[in-house]
MARSEKE-941498 format. One record per residue (C-alpha): x, y, z; residue in one letter; residue number from 1. Coordinates in nm, 2 decimals, padded with zeros to 4 digits. Each point is the difference from the previous one (the first is absolute). Layout:
BEGIN
     c1     c2     c3 r   k
      X      Y      Z a NUM
...
//
This chain:
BEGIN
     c1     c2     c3 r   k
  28.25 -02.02 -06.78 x   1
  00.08  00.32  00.17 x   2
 -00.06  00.13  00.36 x   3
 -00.35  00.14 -00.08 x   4
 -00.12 -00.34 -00.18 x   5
  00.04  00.19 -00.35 x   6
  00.10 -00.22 -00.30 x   7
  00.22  00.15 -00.29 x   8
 -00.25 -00.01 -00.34 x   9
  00.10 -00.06 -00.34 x  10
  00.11  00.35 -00.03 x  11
  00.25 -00.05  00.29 x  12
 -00.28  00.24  00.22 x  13
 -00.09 -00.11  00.33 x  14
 -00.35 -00.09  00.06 x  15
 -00.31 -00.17  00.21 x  16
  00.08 -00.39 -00.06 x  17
 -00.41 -00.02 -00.10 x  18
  00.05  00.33 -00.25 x  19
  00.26 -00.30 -00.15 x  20
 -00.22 -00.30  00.00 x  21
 -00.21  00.07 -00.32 x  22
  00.07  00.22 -00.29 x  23
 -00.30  00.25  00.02 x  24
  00.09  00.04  00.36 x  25
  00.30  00.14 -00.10 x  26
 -00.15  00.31 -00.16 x  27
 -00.28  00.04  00.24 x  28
  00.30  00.02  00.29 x  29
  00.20  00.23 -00.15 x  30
 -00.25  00.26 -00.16 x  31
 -00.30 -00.06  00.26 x  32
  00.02 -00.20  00.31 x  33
  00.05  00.25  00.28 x  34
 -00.08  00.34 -00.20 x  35
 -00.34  00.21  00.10 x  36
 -00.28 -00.02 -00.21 x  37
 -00.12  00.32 -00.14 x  38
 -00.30  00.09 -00.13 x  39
 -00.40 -00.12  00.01 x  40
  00.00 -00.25 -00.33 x  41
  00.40 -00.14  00.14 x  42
 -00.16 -00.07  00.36 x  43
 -00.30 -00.13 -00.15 x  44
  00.21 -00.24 -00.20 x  45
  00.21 -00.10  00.26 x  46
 -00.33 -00.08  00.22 x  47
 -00.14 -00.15 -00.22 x  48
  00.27 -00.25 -00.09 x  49
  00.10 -00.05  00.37 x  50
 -00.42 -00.13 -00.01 x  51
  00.09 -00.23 -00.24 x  52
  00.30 -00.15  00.14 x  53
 -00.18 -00.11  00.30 x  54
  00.07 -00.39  00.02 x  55
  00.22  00.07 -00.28 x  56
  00.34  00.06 -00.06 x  57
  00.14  00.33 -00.11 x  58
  00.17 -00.17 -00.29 x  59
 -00.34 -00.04 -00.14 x  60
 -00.12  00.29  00.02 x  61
  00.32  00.22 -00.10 x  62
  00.01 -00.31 -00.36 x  63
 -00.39  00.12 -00.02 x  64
  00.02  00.36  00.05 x  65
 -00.01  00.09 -00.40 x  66
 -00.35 -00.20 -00.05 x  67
 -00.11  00.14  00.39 x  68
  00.12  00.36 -00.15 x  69
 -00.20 -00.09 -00.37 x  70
 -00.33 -00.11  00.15 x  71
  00.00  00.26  00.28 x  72
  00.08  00.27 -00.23 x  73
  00.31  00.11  00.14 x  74
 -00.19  00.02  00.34 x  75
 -00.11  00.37 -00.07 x  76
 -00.23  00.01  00.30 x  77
 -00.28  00.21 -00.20 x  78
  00.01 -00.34 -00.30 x  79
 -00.04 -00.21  00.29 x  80
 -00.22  00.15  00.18 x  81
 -00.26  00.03 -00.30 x  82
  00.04 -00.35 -00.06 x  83
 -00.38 -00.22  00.01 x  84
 -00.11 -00.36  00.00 x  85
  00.17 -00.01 -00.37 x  86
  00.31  00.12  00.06 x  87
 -00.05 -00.24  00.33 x  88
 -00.04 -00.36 -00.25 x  89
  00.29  00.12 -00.20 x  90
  00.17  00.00  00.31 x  91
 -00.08 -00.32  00.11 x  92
  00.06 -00.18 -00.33 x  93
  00.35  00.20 -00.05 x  94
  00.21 -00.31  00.01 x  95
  00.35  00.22  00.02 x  96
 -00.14  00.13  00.35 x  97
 -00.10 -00.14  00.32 x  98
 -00.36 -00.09 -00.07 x  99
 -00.08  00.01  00.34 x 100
 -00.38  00.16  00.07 x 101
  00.06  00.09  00.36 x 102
  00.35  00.22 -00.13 x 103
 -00.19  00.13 -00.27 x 104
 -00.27  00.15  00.14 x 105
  00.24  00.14  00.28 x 106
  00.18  00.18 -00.25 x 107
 -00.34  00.13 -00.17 x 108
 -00.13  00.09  00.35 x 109
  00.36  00.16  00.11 x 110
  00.01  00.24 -00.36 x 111
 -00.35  00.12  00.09 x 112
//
C-alpha cells in the first residue's frame, strides 16, 4: 500500500482499495467515479440511481444499472416524465430493478 492508501490493480495502476474490491467497481472507478455529470437525461440517471441506492449498496445498483437503464428508457427525462399508472405496474413488477414503490414514484415525480 502506498502513502495515499492507493493499491496497485491488476493492470499495475494505482487505485482506491474499494475501486479493487469487486470487478464492476473497477470500471465504474476508472471511467466514472469522480468525473462531472453532463447533461439533463446523465443527471437524471445519476439521481435517479443514487434514489435507489438508498439502504443499498452501490454494488447493486452499478450490477442493475442495464435493467434500471431498460425499464427507465435510458432515463430520457421527457420518457419518464410521460410515464402513467401503466408504465408505473411495469415498474413495480420489473424484477431486474428495485421494485421499490416509494423510489419509483420518486423518480416519476422527479422526471415530471
Amino acid at each position: 500500500m502506498t502513502a495515499t492508501g492507493a493499491l496497485p490493480g491488476p493492470d499495475g495502476r494505482l487505485r482506491c482499495p474499494w475501486g479493487l474490491s469487486a470487478p464492476d467497481y473497477l470500471g465504474y472507478h476508472d471511467e466514472e467515479w469522480g468525473r462531472p455529470v453532463l447533461g439533463d437525461d446523465a443527471l437524471f440517471e445519476r439521481l435517479s440511481l443514487e434514489a435507489f441506492q438508498s439502504g443499498l449498496s452501490w454494488l447493486t445498483i452499478l450490477r442493475r444499472r442495464p435493467a434500471f437503464r431498460t425499464a427507465f428508457d435510458d432515463f430520457k427525462l421527457t420518457a419518464v416524465a410521460a410515464y402513467g399508472p401503466a408504465e408505473r405496474a411495469r415498474l413495480l413488477a420489473d424484477a431486474g430493478i428495485i421494485r421499490n414503490a416509494r423510489k419509483i414514484d420518486a423518480v416519476l415525480a422527479n422526471a415530471r
